[in-house]
Each structure stands twice: as structure tokens, then as C-alpha cells.
N, C-alpha and C positions, 0 to 999 in steps of 0.2 A: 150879678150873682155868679157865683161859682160854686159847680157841684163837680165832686169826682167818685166814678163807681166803676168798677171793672166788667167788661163783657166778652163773656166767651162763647166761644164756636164749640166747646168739644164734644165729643161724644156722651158724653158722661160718669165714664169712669174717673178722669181725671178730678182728683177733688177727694177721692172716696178715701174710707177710711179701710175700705175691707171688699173684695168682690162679694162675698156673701150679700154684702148691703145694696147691690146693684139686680142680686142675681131674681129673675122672675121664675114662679112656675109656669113650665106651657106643659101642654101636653104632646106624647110623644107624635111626631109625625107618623102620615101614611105607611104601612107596610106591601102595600098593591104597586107601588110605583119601583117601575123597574127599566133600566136604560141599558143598551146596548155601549161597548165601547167605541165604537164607528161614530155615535151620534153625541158623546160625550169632546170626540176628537175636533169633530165638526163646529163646535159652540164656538171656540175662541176666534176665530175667523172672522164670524155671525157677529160675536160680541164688536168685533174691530171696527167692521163694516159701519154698523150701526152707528157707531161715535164721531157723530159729524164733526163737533167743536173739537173733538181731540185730535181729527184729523187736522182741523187749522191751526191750532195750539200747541198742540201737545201737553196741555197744561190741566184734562180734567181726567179724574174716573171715572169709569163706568159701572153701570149695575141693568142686567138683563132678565127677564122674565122666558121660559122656554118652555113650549111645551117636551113630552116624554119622547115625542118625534125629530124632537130639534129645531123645530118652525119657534122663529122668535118672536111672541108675544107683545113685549113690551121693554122699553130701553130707556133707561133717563141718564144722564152727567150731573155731577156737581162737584167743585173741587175738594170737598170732603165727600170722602168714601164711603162714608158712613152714611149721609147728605143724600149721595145717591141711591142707595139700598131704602132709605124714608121713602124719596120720589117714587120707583117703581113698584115698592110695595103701596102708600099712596094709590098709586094710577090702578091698580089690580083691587085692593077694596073701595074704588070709586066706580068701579065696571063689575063688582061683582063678583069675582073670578076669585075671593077669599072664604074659606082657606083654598094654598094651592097646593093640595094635597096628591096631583098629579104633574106636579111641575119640578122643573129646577129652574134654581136662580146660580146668575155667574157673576161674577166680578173681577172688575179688570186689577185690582190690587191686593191686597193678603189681606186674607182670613184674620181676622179678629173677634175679639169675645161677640162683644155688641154687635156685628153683622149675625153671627150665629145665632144669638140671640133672638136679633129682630126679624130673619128668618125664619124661626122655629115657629114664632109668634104667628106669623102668617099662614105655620102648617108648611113650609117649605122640606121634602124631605131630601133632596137631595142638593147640596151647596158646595160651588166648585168653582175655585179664582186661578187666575194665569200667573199666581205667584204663589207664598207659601203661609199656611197658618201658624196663628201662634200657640205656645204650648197650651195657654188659658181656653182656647178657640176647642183645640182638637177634646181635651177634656168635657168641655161642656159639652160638645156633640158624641161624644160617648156618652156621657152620663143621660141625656133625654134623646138619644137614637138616632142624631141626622147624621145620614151620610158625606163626610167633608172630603172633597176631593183638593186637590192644589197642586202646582208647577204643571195646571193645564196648558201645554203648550210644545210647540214643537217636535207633534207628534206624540207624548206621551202624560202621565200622568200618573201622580201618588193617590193614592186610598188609602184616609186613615183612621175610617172611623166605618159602619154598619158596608162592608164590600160585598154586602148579600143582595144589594139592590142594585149590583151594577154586572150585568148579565155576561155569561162565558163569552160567546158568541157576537 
């Protein structure tokens, strides 16, 4: 016998005819949640640390769970980016911890729609990667309120979406 089907990995978008056809309602995140930029500075470090396989590899992303303190939470790999953001959100509503409407989540790759997404989903108000988002990503985080940070790293950082939750001081 011979069968032939196609199997994919992707996120989801790919395939689609329209993001409209993708796009979910969530409801807007936390407006209580509020972060210093000392502790937003301090994440990607945290994030590094934590990536044990990508310290042997180099070959996975990361996706972190943090509380408003900056104390890391929870941390998964998988070599899709997307992959990983499932696992720690995953691990967070198998403990309970959803929504995390006092948390940020970070990610060691760029901002894309479906992270924002799956994010928001969990109540995530504040989303921030060591690289950069995309134009789709920052839109939807305007449009339902999360704050997306990105090129967390080497000392600085963009704000491109709700900068009211990321404190002067």
C-alpha cells in the first residue's frame, strides 16, 4: 500500500486565505499590571540563562513566563517559536496560574501575529522578545491592548503598543 498526505508544522496562518479567518476574540488584558524598566532590562538575561538546550545547540527558542518582579516563572524550548509559547502557556494553565493577568511572557525570537495572539489568549498583558515584531503582531496588540515590547536587548528596548504599563521610573 501506498498513501501520500502532507504534514505540517506551522503555525497556522500559513494556508489561510485572510488573517481575518484566523483572527480570535479575546478579551482586553489586565490594566493593573505595571513594570519598571530595570525589570523589563533584566528579563533577557533570565530568558538566556534558562535555555539550557539552546545553550548546547543553539538551535531552539525560547518562551518565558515572569512575574511583574521579574522572578522567572516558567520556561519551555521548542524549535518552533510558536511551539514554545503553547508549552509555557501549557505549563501556566496546568498549574493554574491562567489568566496571567499579572505576568509578562518573553520570547527569545520576533514577535509575530499568533504569539500575540496566543498571548492575549492567556490574559498575557505585557509581551516582549529580544528581537523585533511584525507589522501584523504590533496592529493586533494595538487593536485588543497588549503591550508589545521588542529588540529587548543590550541594554535597551522599543515600546510599540499600550507604553502606559511600562513605568517612568
Amino acid at each position: 500500500l501506498k498513501r501520500n498526505f502532507v504534514m505540517s508544522s506551522s503555525c497556522g496562518i500559513c494556508g489561510k486565505t485572510s488573517v481575518d479567518s484566523i483572527r480570535r476574540r479575546v478579551a482586553p488584558p489586565s490594566d493593573s499590571a505595571h513594570v519598571a524598566p530595570a525589570i523589563l532590562l533584566s528579563l533577557p538575561e533570565k530568558l538566556r540563562a534558562g535555555q539550557r538546550v539552546f545553550a548546547a545547540t543553539g538551535g531552539l527558542h525560547g518562551a518565558a513566563i515572569f512575574a511583574l518582579d521579574g522572578t522567572m516563572l516558567a520556561i519551555r524550548e521548542d524549535v518552533g517559536r510558536h511551539n514554545a509559547v503553547d508549552k509555557v502557556i501549557g505549563y501556566a494553565l496546568t498549574n493554574s496560574m491562567v489568566p496571567l493577568t499579572r505576568h509578562i511572557m518573553m520570547v527569545s525570537g520576533r514577535l509575530s501575529f499568533e504569539i500575540v495572539q496566543k498571548a492575549a489568549a492567556a490574559g498575557v498583558p505585557i509581551l516582549a522578545a529580544v528581537s523585533a515584531p511584525s507589522s501584523l503582531a504590533v496592529e493586533l496588540a494595538d487593536e485588543i491592548g497588549t503591550t508589545l515590547v521588542g529588540f529587548l536587548r543590550d541594554g535597551s528596548f522599543n515600546i510599540y503598543t499600550r507604553p502606559d504599563r511600562i513605568s517612568r521610573t
